[in-house]
NUZA-798477 format. One record per residue (C-alpha): residue number from 1; residue in three letters; x, y, z. Coordinates in steps of 0.25 Angstrom, whole numbers, plus 5000, padded with zeros to 4 digits. Each point is the difference from the previous one (the first is absolute). Layout:
% NUZA-798477
ATOM   k   r    x    y    z
ATOM NUM ala    X    Y    Z
...
//
This chain:
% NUZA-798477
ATOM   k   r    x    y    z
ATOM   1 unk 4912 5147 4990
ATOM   2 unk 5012 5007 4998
ATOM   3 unk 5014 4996 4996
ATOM   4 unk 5006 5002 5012
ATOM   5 unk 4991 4992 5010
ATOM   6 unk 4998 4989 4988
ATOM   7 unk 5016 4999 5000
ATOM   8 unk 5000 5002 5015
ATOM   9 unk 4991 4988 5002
ATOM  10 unk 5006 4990 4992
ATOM  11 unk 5009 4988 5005
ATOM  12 unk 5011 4994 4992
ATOM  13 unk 5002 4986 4998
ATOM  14 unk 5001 4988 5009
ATOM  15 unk 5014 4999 5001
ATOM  16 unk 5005 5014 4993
ATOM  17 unk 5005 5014 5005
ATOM  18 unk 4991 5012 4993
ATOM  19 unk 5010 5001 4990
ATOM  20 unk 4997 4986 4994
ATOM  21 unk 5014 4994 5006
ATOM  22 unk 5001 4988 5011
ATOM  23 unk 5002 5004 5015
ATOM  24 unk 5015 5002 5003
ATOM  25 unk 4997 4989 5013
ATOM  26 unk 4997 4990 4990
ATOM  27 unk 5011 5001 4990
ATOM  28 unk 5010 5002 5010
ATOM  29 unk 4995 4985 5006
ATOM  30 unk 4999 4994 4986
ATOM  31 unk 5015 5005 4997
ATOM  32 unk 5005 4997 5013
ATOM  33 unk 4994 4984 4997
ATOM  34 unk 5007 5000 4987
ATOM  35 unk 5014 5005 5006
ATOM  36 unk 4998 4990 5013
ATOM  37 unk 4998 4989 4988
ATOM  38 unk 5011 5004 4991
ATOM  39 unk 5010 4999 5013
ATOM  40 unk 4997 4988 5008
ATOM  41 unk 4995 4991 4987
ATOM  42 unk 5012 4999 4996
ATOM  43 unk 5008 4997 5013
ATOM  44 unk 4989 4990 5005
ATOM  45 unk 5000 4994 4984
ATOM  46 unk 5015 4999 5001
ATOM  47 unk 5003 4994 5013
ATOM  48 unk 4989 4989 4996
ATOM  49 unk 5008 4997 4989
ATOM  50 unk 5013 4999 5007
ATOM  51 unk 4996 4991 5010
ATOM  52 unk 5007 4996 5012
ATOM  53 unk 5003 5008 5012
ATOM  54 unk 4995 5011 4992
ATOM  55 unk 4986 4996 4998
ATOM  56 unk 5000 4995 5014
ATOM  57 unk 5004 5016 5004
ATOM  58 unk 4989 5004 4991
ATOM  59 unk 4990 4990 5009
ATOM  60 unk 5008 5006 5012
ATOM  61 unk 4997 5015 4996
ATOM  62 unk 4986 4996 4999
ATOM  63 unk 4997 4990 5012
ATOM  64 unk 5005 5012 5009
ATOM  65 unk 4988 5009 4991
ATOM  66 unk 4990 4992 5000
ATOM  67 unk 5002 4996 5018
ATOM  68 unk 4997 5014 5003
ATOM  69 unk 4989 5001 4990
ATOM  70 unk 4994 4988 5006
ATOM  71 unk 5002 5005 5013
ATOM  72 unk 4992 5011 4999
ATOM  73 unk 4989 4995 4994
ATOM  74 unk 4997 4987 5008
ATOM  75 unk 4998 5005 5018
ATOM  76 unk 5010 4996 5010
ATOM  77 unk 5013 5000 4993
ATOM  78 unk 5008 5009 5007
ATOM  79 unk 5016 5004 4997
ATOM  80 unk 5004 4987 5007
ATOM  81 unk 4991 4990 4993
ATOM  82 unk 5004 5008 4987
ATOM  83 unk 5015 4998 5001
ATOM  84 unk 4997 4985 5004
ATOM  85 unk 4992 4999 4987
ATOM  86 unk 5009 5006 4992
ATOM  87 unk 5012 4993 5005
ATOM  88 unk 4994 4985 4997
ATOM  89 unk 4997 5007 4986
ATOM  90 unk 5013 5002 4999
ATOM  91 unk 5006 4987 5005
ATOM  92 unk 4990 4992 4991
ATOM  93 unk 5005 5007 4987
ATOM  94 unk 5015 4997 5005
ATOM  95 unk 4997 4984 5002
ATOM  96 unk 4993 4999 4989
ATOM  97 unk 5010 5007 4990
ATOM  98 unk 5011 4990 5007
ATOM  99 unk 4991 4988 4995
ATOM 100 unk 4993 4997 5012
ATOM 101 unk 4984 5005 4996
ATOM 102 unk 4994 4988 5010
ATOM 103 unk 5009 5005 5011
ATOM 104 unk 4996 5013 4997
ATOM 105 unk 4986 4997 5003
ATOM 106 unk 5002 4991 5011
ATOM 107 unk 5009 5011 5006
ATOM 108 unk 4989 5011 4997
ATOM 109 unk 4989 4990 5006
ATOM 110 unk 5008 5002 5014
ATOM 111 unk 5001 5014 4999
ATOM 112 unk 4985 5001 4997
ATOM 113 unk 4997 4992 5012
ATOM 114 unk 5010 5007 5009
ATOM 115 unk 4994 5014 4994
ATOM 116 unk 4986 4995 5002
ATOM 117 unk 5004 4996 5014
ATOM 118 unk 5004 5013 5006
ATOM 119 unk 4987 5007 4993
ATOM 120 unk 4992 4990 5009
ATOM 121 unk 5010 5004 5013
ATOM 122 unk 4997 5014 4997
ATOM 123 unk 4986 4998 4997
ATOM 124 unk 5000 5008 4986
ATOM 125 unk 4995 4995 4988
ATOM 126 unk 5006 4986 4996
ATOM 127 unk 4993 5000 4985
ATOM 128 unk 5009 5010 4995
ATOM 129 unk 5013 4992 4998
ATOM 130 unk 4991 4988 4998
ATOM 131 unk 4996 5009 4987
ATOM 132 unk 5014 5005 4998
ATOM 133 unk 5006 4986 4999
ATOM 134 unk 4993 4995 4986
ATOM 135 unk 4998 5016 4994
ATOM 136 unk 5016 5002 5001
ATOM 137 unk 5009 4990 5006
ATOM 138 unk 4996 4989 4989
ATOM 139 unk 4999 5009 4989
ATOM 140 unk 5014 5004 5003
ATOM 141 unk 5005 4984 5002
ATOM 142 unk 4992 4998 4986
ATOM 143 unk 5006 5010 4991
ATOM 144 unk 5014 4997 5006
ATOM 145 unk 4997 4984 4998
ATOM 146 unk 4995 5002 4986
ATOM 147 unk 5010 5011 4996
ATOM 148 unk 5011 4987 5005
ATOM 149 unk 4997 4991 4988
ATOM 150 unk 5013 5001 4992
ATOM 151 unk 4992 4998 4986
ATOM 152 unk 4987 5006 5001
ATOM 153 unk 4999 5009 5014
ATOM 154 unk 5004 5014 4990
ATOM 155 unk 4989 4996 4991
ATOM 156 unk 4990 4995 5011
ATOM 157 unk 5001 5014 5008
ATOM 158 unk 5000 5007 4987
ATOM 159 unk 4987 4992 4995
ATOM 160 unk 4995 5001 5014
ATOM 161 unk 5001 5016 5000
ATOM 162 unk 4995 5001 4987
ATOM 163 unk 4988 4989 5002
ATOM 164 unk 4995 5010 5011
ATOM 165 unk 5002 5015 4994
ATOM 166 unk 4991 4993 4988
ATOM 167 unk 4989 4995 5012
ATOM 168 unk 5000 5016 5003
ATOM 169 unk 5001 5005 4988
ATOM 170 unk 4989 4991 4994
ATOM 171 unk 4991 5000 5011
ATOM 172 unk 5000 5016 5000
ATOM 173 unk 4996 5002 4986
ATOM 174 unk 4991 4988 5001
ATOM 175 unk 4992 5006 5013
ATOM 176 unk 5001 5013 4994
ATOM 177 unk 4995 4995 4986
ATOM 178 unk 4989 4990 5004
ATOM 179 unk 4997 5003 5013
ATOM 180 unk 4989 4993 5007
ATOM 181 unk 4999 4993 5014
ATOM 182 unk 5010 5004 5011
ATOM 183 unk 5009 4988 5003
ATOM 184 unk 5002 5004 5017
ATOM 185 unk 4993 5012 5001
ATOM 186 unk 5002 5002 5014
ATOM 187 unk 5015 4998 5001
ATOM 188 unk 5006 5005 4986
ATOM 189 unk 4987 5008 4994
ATOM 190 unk 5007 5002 4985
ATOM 191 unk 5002 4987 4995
ATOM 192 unk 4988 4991 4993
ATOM 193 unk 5000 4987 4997
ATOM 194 unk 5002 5004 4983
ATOM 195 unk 5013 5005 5006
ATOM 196 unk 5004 4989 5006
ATOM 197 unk 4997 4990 4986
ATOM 198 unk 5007 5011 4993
ATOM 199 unk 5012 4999 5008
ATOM 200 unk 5000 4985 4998
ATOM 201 unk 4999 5001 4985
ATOM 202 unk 5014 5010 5003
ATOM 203 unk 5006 4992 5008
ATOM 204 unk 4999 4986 4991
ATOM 205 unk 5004 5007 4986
ATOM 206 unk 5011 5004 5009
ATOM 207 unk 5003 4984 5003
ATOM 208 unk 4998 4996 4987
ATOM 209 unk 5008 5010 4994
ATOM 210 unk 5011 4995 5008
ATOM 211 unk 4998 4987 5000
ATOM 212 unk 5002 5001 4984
ATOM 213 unk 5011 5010 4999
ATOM 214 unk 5010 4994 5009
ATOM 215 unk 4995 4983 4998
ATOM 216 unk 4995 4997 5012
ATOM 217 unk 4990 4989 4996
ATOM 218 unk 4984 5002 5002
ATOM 219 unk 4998 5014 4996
ATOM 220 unk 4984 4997 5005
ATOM 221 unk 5006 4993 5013
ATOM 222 unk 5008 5013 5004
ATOM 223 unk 4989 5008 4996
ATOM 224 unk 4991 4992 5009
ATOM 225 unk 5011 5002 5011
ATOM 226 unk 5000 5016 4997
ATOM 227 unk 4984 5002 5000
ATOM 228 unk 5000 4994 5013
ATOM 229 unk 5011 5008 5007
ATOM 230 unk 4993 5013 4994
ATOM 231 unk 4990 4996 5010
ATOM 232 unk 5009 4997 5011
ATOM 233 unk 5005 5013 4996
ATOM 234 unk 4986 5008 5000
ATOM 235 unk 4998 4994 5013
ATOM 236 unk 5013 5007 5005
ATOM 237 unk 4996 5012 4997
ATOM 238 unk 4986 4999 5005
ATOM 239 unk 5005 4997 5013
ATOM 240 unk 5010 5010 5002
ATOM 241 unk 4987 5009 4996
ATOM 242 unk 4995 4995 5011
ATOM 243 unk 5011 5002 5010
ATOM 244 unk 4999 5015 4994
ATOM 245 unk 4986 5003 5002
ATOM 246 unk 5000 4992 5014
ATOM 247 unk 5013 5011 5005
ATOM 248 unk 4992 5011 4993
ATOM 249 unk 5013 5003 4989
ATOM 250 unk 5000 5002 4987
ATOM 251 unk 5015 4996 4998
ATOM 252 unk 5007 4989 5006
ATOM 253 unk 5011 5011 5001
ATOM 254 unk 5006 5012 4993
ATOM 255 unk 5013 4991 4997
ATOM 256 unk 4999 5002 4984
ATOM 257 unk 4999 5015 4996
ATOM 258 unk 4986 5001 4995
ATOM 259 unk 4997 4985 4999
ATOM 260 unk 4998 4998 5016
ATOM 261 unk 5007 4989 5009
ATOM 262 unk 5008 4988 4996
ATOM 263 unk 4987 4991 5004
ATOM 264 unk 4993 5007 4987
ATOM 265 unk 5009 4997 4990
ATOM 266 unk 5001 4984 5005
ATOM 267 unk 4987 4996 5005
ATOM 268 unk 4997 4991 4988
ATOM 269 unk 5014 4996 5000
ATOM 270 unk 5001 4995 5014
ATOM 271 unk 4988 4990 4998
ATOM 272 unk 5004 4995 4987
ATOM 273 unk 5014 4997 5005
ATOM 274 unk 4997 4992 5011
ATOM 275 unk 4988 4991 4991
ATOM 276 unk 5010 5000 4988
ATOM 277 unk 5010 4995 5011
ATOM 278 unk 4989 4988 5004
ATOM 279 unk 4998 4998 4986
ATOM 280 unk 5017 4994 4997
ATOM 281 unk 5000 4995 5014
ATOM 282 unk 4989 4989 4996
ATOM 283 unk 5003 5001 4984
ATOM 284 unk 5017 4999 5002
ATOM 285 unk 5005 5004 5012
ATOM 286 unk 5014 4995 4996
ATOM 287 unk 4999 5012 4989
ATOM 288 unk 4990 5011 5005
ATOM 289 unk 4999 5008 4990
ATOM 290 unk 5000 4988 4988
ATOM 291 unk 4990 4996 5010
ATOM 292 unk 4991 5011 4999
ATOM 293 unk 5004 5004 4984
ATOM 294 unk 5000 4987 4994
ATOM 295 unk 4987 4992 4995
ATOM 296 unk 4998 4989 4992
//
């Protein structure tokens, strides 16, 4: 054969240009994730530091996000129903940063029920805001509540943040690694159950750690605590899998530059909060985030 139709014939690796060097696509998505990451990081990081009224803006920045991501992938929600949505979001991060987080649900409760209501009169889907009640409204009253705790709350969103980035991390490597059966192969095909150990093992070294670094009691006790909320977390993601496959998208959005919607970035987050949330409320509901941090 000659060199010519010998050259002519031959492909180049999966993954490379002929001369050898990634396509220009990808590396422009991999620097536009690392530039989305290095920008809003640090402002999401700090204002959780800071606290306040400017943590509740950061939850208020991303409530409005998340309504119209949520919109979209769940049927009947139409402009109207979204601003309703995102104004009881809104209202429920307000009472609760004033101190009121059982008014903020009660509150919520009626709006859910009012919202509800009018799907039925106009006979369009009346699961939607059913869903959106428990994946955004007490995720929002959860991290605002916890965030409260004079003492603690920093340390407990920062632990809570960190708790499910390591359920990610770990159960990335871990399903990658090891493999083996799928965990909910028809909603979120990717992950396997090795994964799911894995990110428990992440997320209670994560617990521990901090339960010894900062003396907070049982470092087994938090780790507990953070192993079962890697669950709570996987489930999250799995389920807005699931909300994704069934609308037939691949993002919940295209919010974050080369990361997708808001919705992508919090799925784990949104569940965790509320069951960390549970958690202090039947621990220590006098001191939420003690309640959820501190075991004997």
């Amino acid at each position: 054969m000659p060199a010519s139709a010998e050259t002519s014939d031959a492909k180049p690796p999966v993954g490379k240009s002929p001369s050898g060097k990634p396509p220009s696509g990808k590396s422009a998505e991999l620097r536009t994730r690392i530039l989305s990451a290095v920008i809003l990081a640090p402002i999401a990081l700090g204002l959780t530091w800071l606290g306040g009224w400017y943590f509740a803006a950061l939850l208020a920045v991303a409530a409005v996000a998340m309504t119209f991501e949520l919109s979209n992938l769940l049927p009947g929600l139409g402009l109207v129903m979204r601003i309703m949505l995102g104004a009881f979001a809104l209202l429920a991060i307000w009472l609760t940063a004033i101190g009121g987080p059982f008014v903020a649900l009660l509150v919520s409760l009626t709006g859910l029920t009012f919202v509800v209501t009018i799907s039925i009169l106009r006979s369009t889907p009346s699961l939607s805001p059913v869903i959106v009640f428990p994946y955004l409204i007490l995720p929002l009253i959860s991290l605002v509540w916890l965030r409260l705790d004079p003492e603690f709350g920093r340390l407990a969103i920062f632990w809570l943040l960190i708790t499910v980035w390591a359920t990610d991390t770990f159960a990335y490597f871990a399903g990658r690694g090891i493999g083996g059966p799928k965990l909910a192969p028809r909603l979120s095909p990717n992950k396997t159950w090795a994964g799911l150990v894995g990110g428990m093992v992440g997320a209670a070294v994560v617990g521990a750690i901090t339960a010894s670094w900062f003396n907070l009691g049982s470092p087994l006790g938090l780790a507990i605590i953070s192993a079962i909320l890697a669950v709570v977390a996987q489930a999250g993601d799995i389920f807005e899998s699931a909300l994704k496959r069934r609308a037939g998208v691949k993002d919940s959005g295209a919010l974050i530059p080369g990361h997708g919607g808001a919705l992508d970035r919090v799925d784990g987050i949104v569940t965790a909060a509320v069951a960390a949330a549970l958690i202090a409320t039947l621990h220590h509901a006098a001191s939420p985030a003690a309640g959820v941090l501190l075991w004997p």
